[in-house]
N, C-alpha and C positions, 0 to 999 in steps of 0.2 A: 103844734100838734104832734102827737106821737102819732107809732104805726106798731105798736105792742099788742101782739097777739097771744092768747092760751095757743102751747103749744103739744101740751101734755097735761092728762088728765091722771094726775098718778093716784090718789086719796083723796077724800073729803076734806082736806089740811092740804095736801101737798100738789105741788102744780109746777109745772116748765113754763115758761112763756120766752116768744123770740123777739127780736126787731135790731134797731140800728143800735151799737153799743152806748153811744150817750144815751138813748132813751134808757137804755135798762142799766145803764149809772144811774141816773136819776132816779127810774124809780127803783133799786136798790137804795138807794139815800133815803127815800121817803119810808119807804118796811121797814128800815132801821130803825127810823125815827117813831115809827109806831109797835118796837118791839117786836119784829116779824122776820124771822132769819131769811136771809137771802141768797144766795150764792149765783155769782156767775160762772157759768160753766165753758169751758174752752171745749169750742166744738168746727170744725172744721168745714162745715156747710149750714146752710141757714133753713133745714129740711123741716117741714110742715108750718112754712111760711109761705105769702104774698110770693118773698124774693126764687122761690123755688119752682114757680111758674113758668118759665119758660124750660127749665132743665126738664118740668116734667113732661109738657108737650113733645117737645126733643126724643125723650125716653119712650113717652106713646107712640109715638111715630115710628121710633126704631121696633118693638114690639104688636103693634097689633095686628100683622098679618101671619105674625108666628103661630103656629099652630100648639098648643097647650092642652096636657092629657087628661085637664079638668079635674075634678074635687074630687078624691074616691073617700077620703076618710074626712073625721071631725076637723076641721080650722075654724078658729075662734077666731074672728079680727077685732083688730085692735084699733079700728077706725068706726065701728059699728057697735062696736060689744054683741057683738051676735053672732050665731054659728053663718059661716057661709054656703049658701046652697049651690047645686048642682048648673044652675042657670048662671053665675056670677060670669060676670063679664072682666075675665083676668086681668087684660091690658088694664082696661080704665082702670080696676078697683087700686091695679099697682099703681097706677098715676094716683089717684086719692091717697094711697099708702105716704108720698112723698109730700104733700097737700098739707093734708088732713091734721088736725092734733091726734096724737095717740092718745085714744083713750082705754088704759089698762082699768082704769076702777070699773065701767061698765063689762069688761073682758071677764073680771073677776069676779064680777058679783055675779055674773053669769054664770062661770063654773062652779062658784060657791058651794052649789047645790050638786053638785056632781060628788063621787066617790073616787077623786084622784090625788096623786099627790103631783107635786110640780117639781122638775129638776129645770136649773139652769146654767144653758150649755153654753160655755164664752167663756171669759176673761170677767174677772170679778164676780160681785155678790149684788149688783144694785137692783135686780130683779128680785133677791130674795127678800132683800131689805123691802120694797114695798109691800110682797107677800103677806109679810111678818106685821106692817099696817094693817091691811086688812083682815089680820086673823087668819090666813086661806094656811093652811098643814096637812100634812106634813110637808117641806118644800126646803129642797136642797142645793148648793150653790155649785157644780161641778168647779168653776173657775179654772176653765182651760188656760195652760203656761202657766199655774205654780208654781211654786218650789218642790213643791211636794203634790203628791195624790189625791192627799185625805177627802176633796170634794168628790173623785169619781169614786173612792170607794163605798165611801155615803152613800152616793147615788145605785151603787151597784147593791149593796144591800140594802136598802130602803127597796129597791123592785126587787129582791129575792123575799125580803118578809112581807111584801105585797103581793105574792106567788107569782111573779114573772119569772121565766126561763130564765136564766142567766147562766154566761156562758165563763165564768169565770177562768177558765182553762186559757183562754183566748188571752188575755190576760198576762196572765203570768208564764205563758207559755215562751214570750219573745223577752223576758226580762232575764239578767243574769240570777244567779243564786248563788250562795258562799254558805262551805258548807260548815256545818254545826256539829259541836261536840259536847255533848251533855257532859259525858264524865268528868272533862277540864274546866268546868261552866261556876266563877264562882259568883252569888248573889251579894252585889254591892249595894251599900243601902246609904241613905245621907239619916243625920241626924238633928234632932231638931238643939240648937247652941244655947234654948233653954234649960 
């Protein structure tokens, strides 16, 4: 018998699931065999599994006497797909957080209906790649530690043409500048070697 669980709920097509690594060789081997992409993903804990049950109680224990300043604004969970209210029970909900499968497709279809766009703050794009599943836009990848910017600047004007403040001075304020000489400036162009 296996012990494979849904572990994420990312699209009506796409799914995580966790357990002991022969199992999910195996049934990697078998979605092959039925034409179904699979990938194992190298992940460093076994989080919204069976196996994550004692770390979570551990975690509850270290946490529920802590005092927390509660909900003031919108949080969508992604254990629920629903907004959380003012009653949530912090501690536990974060033990279910580590529990729970992520469920982002309810999270999304929830916002669906909303008038926002999504920026996502981290390292990489795997959040926008789902997004972009479900149709949800405008939605942009910051992808903290680049090489380059180009995500926060997207994101910086993606909220300026969505009339948010933005404080772009801040910004470019701590970067160096080199300065520029239009009248030495000559326009190099490539050509096409047809």
């Amino acid at each position: 018998t296996t012990d494979i669980k849904i572990t994420g709920y990312n699209s009506n097509n796409n799914y995580t699931i966790g357990g002991k690594v022969e199992d999910l060789e195996k049934m990697k081997s078998q979605a092959h065999a039925m034409g179904i992409v699979c990938v194992i993903l190298d992940v460093t804990h076994a989080f919204h599994t069976n196996d994550m049950e004692r770390a979570s109680e551990v975690f509850y224990n270290k946490i529920k006497n802590k005092e927390f300043n509660g909900i003031h604004k919108c949080i969508i969970s992604t254990v629920t797909g629903k907004e959380l209210d003012s009653k949530t029970d912090l501690p536990e909900y974060l033990r279910q957080q580590i529990l729970k499968p992520v469920n982002f497709e309810a999270a999304i279809k929830f916002l669906s209906n909303q008038n926002i766009a999504f920026v996502e703050v981290g390292p990489g794009n795997s959040l926008q790649t789902l997004l972009k599943m479900h149709r949800a836009s405008p939605s942009i990848s910051v992808d903290y530690g680049a090489d380059k910017p180009n995500g926060l600047f997207q994101a910086m004007a993606l909220s300026f043409v969505l009339g948010q403040e933005v404080n772009f001075e801040d910004y470019f304020y701590t970067k160096s500048t080199k300065d520029f000489n239009i009248d030495n400036w000559e326009l190099k162009t490539l050509s096409n070697p047809c």
